[in-house]
VOSEVO-343455 format. One record per residue: residue in one letter; residue number from 1; x, y, z of N, C-alpha, C in turn. Coordinates in steps of 0.02 Angstrom, whole numbers. Example, Ala and Ser with C-alpha at 12.3 -4.5 7.8 and 13.67 -1.06 7.14 Angstrom:
2
  padren  vexke     n_x     n_y     n_z    ca_x    ca_y    ca_z     c_x     c_y     c_z
       a      1     660    -284     390     615    -225     390     660    -165     390
       s      2     642    -112     354     684     -53     357     645       2     394
This chain:
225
  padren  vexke     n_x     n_y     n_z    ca_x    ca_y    ca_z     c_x     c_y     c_z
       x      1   -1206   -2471   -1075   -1138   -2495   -1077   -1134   -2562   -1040
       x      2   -1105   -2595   -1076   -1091   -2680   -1047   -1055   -2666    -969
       x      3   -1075   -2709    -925   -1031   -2708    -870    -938   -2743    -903
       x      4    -885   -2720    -848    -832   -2741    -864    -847   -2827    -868
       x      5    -797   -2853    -884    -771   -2937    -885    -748   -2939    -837
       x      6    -727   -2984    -784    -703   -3026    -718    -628   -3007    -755
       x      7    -592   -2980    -691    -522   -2970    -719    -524   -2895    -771
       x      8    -565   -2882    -791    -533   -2802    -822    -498   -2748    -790
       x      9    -483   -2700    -823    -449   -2646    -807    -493   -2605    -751
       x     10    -482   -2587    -701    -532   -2527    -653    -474   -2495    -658
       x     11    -496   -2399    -673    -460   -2362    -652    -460   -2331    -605
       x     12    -394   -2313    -575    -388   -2302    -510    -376   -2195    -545
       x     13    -408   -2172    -509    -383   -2108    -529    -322   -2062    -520
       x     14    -306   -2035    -545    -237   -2023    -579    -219   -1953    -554
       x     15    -258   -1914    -514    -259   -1835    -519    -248   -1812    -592
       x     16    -295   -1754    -562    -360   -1702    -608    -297   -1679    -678
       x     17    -218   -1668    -666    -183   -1649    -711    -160   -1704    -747
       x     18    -169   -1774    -731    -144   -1848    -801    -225   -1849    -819
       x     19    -284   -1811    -780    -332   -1864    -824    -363   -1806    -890
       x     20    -418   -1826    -927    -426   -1805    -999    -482   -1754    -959
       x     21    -485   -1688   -1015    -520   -1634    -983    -605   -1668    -998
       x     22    -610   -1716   -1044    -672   -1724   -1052    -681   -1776   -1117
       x     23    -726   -1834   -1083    -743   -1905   -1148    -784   -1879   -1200
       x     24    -721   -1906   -1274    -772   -1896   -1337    -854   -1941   -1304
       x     25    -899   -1914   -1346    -975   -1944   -1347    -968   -1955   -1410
       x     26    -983   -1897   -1460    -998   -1895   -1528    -929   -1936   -1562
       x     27    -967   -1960   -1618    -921   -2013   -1676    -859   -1986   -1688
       x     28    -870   -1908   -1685    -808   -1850   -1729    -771   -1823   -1677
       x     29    -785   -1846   -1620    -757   -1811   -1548    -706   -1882   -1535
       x     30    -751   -1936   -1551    -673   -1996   -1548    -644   -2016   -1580
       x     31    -661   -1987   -1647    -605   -1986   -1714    -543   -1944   -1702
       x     32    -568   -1889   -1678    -515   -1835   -1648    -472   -1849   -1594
       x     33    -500   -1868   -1535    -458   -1895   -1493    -403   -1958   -1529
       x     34    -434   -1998   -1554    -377   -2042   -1593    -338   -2038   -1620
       x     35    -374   -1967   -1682    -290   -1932   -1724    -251   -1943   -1659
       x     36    -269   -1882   -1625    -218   -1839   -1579    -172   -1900   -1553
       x     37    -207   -1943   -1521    -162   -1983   -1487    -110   -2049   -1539
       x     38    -156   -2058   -1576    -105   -2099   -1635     -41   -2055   -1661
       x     39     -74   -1972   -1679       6   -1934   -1687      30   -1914   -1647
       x     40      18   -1917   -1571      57   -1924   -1506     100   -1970   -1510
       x     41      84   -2027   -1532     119   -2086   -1556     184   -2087   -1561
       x     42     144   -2069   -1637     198   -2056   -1680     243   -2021   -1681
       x     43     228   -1958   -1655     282   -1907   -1638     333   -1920   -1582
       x     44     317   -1931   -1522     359   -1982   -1461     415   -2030   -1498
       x     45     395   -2064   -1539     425   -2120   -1572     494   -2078   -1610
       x     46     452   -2019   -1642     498   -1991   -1679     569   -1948   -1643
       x     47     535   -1890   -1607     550   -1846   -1568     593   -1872   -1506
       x     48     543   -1912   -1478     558   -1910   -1384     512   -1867   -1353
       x     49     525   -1912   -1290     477   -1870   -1244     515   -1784   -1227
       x     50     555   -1768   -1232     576   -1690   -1211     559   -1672   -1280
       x     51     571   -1695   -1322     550   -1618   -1381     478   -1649   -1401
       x     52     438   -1676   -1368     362   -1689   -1389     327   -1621   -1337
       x     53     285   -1596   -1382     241   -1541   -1360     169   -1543   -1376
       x     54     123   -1483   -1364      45   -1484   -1400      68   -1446   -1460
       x     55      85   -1398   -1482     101   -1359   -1516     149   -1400   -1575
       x     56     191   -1453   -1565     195   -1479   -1647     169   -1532   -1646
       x     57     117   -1547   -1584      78   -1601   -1604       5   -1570   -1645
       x     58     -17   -1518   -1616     -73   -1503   -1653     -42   -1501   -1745
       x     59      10   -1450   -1717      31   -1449   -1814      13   -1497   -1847
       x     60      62   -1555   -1825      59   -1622   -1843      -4   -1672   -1863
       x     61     -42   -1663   -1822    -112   -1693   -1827    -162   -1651   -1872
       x     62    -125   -1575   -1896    -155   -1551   -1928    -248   -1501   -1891
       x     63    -233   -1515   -1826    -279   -1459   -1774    -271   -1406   -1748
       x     64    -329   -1373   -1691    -290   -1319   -1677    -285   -1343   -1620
       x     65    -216   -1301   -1596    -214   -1312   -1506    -254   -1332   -1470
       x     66    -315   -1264   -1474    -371   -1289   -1412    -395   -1330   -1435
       x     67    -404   -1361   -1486    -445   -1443   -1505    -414   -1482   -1439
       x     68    -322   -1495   -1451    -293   -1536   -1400    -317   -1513   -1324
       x     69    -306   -1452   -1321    -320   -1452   -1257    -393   -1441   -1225
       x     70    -438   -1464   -1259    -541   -1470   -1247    -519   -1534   -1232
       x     71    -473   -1587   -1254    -481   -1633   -1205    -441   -1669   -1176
       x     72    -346   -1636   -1172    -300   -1649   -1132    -280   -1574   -1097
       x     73    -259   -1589   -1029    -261   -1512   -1000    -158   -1509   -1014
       x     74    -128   -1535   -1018     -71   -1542   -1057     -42   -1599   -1082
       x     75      26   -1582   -1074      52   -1651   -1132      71   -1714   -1087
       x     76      61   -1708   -1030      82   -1773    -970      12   -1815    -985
       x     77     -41   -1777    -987    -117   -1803    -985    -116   -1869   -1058
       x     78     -89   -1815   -1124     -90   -1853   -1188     -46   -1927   -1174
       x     79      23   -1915   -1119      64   -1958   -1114      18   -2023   -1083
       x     80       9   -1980   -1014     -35   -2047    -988    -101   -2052   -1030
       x     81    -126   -2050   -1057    -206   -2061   -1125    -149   -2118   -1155
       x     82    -103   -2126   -1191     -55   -2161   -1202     -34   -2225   -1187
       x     83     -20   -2219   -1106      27   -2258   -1076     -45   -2323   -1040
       x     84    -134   -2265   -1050    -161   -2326   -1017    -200   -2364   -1079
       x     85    -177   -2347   -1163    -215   -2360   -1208    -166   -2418   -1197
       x     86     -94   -2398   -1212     -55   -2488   -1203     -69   -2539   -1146
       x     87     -75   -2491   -1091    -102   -2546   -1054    -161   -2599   -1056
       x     88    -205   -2564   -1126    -261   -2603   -1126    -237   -2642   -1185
       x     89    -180   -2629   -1194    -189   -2690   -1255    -130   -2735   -1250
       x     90     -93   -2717   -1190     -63   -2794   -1150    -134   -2821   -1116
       x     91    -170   -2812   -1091    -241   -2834   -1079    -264   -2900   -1102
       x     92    -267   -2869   -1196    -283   -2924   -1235    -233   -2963   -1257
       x     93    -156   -2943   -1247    -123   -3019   -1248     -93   -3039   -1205
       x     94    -115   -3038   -1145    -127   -3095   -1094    -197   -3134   -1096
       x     95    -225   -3095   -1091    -292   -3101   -1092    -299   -3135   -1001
       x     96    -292   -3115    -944    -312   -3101    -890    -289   -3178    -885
       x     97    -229   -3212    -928    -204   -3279    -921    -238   -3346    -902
       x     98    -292   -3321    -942    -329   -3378    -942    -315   -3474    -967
       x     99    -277   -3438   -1023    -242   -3514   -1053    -199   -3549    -994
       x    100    -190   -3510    -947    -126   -3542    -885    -172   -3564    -860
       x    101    -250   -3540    -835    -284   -3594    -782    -333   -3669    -805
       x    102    -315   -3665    -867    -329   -3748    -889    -271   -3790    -863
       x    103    -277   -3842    -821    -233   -3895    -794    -202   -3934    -852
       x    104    -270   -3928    -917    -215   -3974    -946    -158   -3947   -1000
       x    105    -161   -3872    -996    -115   -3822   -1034     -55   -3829   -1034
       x    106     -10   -3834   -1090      71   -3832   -1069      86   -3764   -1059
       x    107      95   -3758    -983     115   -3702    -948     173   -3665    -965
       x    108     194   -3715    -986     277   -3681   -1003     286   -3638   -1055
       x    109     242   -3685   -1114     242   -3644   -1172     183   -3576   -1174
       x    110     147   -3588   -1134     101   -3514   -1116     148   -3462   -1092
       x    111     178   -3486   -1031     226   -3416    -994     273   -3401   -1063
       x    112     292   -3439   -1095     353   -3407   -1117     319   -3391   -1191
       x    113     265   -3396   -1214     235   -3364   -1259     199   -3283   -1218
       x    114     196   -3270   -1164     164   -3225   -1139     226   -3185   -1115
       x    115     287   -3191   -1100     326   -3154   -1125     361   -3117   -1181
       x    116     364   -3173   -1241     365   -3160   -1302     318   -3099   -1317
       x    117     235   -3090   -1308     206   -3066   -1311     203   -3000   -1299
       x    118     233   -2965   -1214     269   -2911   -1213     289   -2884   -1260
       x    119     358   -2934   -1262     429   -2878   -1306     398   -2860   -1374
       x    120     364   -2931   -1414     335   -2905   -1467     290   -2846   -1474
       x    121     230   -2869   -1428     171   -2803   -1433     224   -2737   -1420
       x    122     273   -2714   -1386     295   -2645   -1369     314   -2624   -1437
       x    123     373   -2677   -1472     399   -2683   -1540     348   -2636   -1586
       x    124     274   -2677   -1581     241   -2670   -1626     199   -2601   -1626
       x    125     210   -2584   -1572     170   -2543   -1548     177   -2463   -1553
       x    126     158   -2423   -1589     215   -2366   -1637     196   -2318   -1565
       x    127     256   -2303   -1561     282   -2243   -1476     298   -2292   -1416
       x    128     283   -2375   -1433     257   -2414   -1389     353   -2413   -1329
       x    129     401   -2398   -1355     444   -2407   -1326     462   -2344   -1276
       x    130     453   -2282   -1310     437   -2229   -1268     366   -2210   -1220
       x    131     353   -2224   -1236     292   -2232   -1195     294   -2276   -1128
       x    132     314   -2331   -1135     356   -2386   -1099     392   -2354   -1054
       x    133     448   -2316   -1067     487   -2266   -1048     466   -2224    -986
       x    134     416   -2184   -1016     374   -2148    -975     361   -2175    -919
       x    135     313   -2226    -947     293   -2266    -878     337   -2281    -818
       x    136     413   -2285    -825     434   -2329    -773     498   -2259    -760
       x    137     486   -2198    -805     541   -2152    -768     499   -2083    -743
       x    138     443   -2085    -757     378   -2014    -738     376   -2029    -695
       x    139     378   -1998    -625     367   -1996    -559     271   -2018    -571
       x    140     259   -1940    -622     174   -1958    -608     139   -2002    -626
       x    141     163   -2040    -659     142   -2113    -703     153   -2183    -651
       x    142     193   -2171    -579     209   -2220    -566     151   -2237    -517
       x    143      86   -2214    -513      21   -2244    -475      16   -2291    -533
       x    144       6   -2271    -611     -26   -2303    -660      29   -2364    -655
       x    145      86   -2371    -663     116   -2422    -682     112   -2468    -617
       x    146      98   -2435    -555      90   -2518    -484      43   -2530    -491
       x    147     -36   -2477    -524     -78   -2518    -521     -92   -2566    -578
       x    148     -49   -2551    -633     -76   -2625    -688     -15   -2670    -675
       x    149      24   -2677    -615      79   -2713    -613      33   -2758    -569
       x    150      -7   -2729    -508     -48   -2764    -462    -114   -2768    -490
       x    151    -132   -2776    -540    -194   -2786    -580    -184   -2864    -612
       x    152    -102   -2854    -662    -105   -2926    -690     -81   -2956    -616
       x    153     -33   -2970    -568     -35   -2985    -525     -95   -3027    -525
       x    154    -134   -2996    -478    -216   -3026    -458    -230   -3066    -511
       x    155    -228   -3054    -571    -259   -3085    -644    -216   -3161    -640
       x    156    -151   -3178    -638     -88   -3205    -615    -128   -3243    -565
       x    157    -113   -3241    -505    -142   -3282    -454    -225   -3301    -453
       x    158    -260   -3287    -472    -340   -3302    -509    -292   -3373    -560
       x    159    -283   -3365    -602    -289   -3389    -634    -242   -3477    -609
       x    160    -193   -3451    -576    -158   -3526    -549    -196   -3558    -503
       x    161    -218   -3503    -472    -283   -3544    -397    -323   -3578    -465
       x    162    -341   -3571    -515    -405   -3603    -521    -386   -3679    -587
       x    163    -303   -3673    -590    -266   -3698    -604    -261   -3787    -544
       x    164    -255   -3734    -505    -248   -3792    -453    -199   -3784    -410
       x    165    -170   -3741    -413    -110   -3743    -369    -113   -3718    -303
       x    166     -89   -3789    -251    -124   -3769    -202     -78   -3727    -165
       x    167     -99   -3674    -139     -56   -3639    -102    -114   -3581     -75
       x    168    -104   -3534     -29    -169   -3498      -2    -148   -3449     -47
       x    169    -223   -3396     -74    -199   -3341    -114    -164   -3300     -68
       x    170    -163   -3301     -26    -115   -3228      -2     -46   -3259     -39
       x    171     -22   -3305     -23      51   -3303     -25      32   -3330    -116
       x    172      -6   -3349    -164       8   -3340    -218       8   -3290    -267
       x    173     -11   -3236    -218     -39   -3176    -242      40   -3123    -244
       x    174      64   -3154    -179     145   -3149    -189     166   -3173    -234
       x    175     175   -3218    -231     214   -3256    -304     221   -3228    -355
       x    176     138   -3206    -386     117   -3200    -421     145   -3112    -454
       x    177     149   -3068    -383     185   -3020    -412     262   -3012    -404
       x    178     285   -3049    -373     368   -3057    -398     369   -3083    -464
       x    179     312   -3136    -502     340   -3139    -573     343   -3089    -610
       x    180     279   -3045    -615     255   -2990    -644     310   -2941    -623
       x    181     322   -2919    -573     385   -2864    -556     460   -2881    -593
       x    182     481   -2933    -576     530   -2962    -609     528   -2972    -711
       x    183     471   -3011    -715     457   -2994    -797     459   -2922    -810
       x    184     424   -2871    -779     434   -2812    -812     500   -2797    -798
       x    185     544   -2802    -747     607   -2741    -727     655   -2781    -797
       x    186     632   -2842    -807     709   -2873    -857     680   -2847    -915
       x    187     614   -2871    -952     588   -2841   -1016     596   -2766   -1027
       x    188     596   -2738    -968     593   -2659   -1016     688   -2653   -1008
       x    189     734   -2687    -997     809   -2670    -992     812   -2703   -1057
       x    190     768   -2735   -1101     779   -2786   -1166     767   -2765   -1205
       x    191     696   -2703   -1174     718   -2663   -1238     729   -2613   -1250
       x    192     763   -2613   -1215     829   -2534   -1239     893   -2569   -1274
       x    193     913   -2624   -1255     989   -2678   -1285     953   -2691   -1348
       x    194    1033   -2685   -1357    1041   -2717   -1434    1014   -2782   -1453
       x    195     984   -2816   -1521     968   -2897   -1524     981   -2934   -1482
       x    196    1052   -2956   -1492    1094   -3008   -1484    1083   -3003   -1373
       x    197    1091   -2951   -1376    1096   -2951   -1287    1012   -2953   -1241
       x    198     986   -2922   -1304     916   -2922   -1276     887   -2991   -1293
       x    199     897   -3038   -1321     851   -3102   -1340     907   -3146   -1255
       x    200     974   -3126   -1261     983   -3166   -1201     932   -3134   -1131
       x    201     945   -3078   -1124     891   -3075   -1072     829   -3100   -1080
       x    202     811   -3084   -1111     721   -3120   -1115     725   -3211   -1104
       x    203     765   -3238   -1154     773   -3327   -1132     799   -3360   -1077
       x    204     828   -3292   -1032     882   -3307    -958     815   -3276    -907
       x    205     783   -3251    -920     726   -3219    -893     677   -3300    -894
       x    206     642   -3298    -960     616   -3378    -960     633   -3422    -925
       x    207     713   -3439    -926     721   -3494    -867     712   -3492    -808
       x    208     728   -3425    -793     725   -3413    -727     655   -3419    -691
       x    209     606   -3387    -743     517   -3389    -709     500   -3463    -708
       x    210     520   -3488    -747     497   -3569    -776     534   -3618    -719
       x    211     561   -3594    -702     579   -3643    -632     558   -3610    -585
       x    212     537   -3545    -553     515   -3532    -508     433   -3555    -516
       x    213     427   -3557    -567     349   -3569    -595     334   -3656    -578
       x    214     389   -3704    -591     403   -3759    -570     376   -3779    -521
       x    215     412   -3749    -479     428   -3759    -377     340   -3772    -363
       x    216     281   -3734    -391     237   -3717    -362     166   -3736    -412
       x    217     201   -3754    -495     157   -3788    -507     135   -3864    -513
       x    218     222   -3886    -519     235   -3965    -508     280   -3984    -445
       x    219     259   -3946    -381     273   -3989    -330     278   -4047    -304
       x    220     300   -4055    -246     276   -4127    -197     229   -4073    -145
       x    221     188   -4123    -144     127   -4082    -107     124   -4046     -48
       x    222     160   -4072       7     201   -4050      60     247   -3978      39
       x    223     252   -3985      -2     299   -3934      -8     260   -3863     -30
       x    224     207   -3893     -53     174   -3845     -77     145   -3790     -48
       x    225     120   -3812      19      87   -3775      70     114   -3716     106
C-alpha cells in the first residue's frame, strides 16, 4: 500500500461502536460493503435518519442482516462509514488547497470557488445532506467532525504559509480555523434554506471570508506580523 500524500486524511479512532467490525480484503467483500453503504445512502436521503435501520436496509440492498452486521456492529457505525466516505471526497475538492499556495493564483476566485464546491458536492452527493446532518447533531460523530474541521484547518494554513503570508503558523493556524469553522457553521444553515435565502448566505459568507482573507493576504507588512 502506497504511503498517504502530505496533507491526507489520518484517522483518529472513533470507539470500537462507530468503527466497522472488519475491512473488505476480497473484490466481493468491497462490492458488498459499497452496496450497503451506497443504499445507506440512499435510504437516509429517502427515509431520515430516525426511520433508517439494518433491517430495511438489508431488505433494500437486497442482503441478509448478518451480511450488514459482519461488517457494521450497528447503524451509527454505517452512519459514520458514511459521514467519513464524504469526508474523503471534500478531500478531493479542495484538494488540501493547493491552488491557494501558488502566489500567483487569484485567491479570490479559488476561495470562493472552494466554497461553491461544498454546497455543490453535498447537493450532489445522494444522503449527502443528511449525512451532513449527522455530523454536526450526533453527539458521537462530533470527534469525527473537529477532527476533519482541524485537518483542513492545518491543510488551510500549510498552504498560505507557503503562499507567503507572513505571519507565524501558530497564529495562522488560527486564522486558518476560524475560516473553516465559520465556512462550515453558515454552509450547513444554507443548506437546509430555501434557494433564494440560501445563495444569500453563501455570497454574504464570501464577502465576509474574502476580506478577512484580505487583511492577511494583501497587507501592509507591519501589519502583518
Amino acid at each position: 500500500m502506497a504511503p498517504p500524500r502530505a496533507g491526507s486524511r489520518a484517522r483518529t479512532p472513533l470507539g470500537e461502536h462507530l468503527a466497522p467490525r472488519r475491512q473488505p480484503v476480497q473484490e466481493r467483500a468491497k462490492k458488498t460493503v459499497e452496496l450497503i453503504l451506497d443504499t445507506a445512502a440512499a435510504l437516509i436521503e429517502e427515509v431520515g435518519l430516525e426511520a433508517f435501520n439494518t433491517n430495511v436496509l438489508a431488505d433494500r440492498a437486497q442482503v441478509r442482516v448478518r451480511t450488514v452486521y459482519r461488517y457494521f456492529p450497528n447503524k451509527l457505525a454505517i452512519i459514520t462509514a458514511l459521514a467519513e466516505r464524504l469526508a474523503e471526497e471534500w478531500d478531493r475538492w479542495f484538494d488540501g488547497f493547493r491552488g491557494l499556495s501558488d502566489p500567483q493564483a487569484d485567491w479570490r476566485a479559488l476561495w470562493s470557488a472552494y466554497v461553491d464546491s461544498f454546497v455543490d458536492g453535498i447537493h450532489r452527493t445522494q444522503g449527502g445532506l443528511a449525512i451532513r446532518r449527522a455530523m454536526r447533531a450526533l453527539p458521537e460523530l462530533e470527534m469525527l467532525e473537529r477532527r476533519d474541521n482541524e485537518r483542513l484547518a492545518r491543510q488551510l494554513a500549510a498552504a498560505l504559509a507557503r503562499r507567503g503570508v507572513a505571519m507565524s503558523r501558530t497564529r495562522l493556524t488560527v486564522a486558518a480555523r476560524v475560516l473553516i469553522e465559520t465556512a462550515v457553521s453558515v454552509l450547513d444553515l444554507a443548506l437546509i434554506e430555501p434557494p433564494a435565502q440560501a445563495r444569500s448566505l453563501v455570497e454574504e459568507l464570501k464577502h465576509l471570508q474574502l476580506a478577512y482573507l484580505a487583511a492577511y493576504i494583501e497587507p501592509r507588512t507591519k501589519d502583518a506580523r
